[in-house]
N, C-alpha and C positions, 0 to 999 in steps of 0.2 A: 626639953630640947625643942628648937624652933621644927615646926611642918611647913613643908612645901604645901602650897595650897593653889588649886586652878579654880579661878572664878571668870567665867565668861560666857556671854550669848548666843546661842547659837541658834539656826534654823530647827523645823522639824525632821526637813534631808541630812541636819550634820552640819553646814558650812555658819563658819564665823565671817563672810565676805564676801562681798561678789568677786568673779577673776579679776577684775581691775583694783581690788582692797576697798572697794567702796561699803558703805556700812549707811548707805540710806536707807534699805529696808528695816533697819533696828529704829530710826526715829521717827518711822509715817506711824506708826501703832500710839493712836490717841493716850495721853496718859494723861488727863484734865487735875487730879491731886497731886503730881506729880511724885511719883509713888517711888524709891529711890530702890523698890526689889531686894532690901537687906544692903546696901552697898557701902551706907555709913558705919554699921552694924560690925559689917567685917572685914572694912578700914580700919577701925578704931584696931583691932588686931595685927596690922602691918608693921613693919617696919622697913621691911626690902624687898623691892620687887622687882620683875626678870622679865625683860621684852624682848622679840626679836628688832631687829635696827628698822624694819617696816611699820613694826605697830607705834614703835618710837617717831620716826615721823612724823605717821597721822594723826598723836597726840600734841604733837608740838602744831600740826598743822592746823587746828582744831578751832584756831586763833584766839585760845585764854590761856592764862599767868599759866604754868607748868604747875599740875598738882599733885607731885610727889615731893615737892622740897623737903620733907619731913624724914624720908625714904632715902634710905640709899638704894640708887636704882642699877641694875646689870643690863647692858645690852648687848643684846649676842650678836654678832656678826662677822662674816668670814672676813669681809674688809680688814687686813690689817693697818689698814693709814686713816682710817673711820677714825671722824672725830666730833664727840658728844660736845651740845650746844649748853646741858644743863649742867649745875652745882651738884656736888654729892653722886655725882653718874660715871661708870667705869663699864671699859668696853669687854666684852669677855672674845673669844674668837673659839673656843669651841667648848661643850658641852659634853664633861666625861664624871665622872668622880669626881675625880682632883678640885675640879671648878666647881662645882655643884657642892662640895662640903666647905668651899673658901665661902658661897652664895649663904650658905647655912651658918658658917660660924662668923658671919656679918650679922647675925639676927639675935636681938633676944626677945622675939618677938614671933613673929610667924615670919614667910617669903609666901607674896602675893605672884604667881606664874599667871599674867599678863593673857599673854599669848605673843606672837603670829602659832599659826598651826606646826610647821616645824621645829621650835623650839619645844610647845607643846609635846609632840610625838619626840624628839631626844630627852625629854627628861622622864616621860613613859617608857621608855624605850632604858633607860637606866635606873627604873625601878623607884625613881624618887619622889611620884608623887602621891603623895598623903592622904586628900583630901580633895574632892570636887565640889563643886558649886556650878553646875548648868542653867542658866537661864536661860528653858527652852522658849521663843518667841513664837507666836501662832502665825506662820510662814514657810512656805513652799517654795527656795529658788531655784531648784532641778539644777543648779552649774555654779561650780565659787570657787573659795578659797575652803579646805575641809576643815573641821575641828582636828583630824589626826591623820594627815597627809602622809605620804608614802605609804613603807612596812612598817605595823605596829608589833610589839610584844604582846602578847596574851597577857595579860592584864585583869583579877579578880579584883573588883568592889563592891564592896556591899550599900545599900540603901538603908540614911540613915535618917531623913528627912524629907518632905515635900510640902512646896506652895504655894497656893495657886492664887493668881491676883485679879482683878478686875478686870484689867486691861485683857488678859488670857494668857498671861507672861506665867508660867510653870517653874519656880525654881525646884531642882533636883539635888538633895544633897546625897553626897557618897563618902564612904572611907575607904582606904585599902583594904582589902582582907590580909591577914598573915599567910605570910610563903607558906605553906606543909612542906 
């Protein structure tokens, strides 16, 4: 059965963004081999993956070819007259069960959870995610956008992995613990 899987960047404070979604502090960090952090690695693993309608943007804004075409992609947003610019991409408008096993039985693969922070925190928040992947960046922004904005659930993961790169980029890997 496909896993929910969160792969994304984050500060050493927590935030995936400055308050305005800006993500220049993730590319001043020298990377001279251009070190890709595992990211081909655990692409080759996707097959569908779940954006908020913000992060969806900044991807499209980013000014190269759209690189999920491969992916059937989910984007969440309350908008309901929101309308996706890419192939292969369906809007979702809210994040429960129901949606979250339609997202799952689109996969025979894994599902790559993107981000924005809120989509993040509703799929935590309904217990469905699997598997983490933190790449902590060696940065302090004291104010953003969070990794898990609002109320979270309490939430057991266990550490299954870690690695530390040149650059000072720390990937963190986790799994869910089982309910008791």
């Amino acid at each position: 059965m496909s896993k929910i899987k969160l792969y994304i960047a984050t500060t050493i404070d927590g935030f995936i963004a400055r308050e305005d979604g800006s993500l220049d502090w993730l590319f001043e960090i020298p990377n001279p081999d251009k070190t890709d952090y595992g990211y081909n690695k655990f692409y080759s693993g996707i097959d569908v993956v779940v954006m908020g309608r913000t992060t969806y943007e900044d991807v499209l804004g980013f000014d190269v070819e759209w690189p999920y075409n491969e992916s059937k992609t989910f984007v969440a947003t309350s908008d309901k007259n929101y309308r996706v610019k890419t192939k292969n991409t369906e809007v979702i408008n809210r994040i429960d069960n129901e949606t979250i096993s339609r997202i799952k039985a689109a996969s025979h693969k894994n599902v790559w959870l993107v981000g924005g922070g809120k989509v993040i925190t509703a799929f935590l928040n309904n217990e469905t995610i699997d598997e983490m992947i933190l790449s902590v960046i060696p940065v302090v922004l004291g104010k953003g956008i969070r990794l898990f904005p609002g109320e979270t659930k309490e939430t057991r993961f266990q550490l299954t992995g870690t690695k530390a790169f040149e650059t000072g980029v720390v990937n963190l890997e986790f799994q869910k613990q089982a309910s008791h």
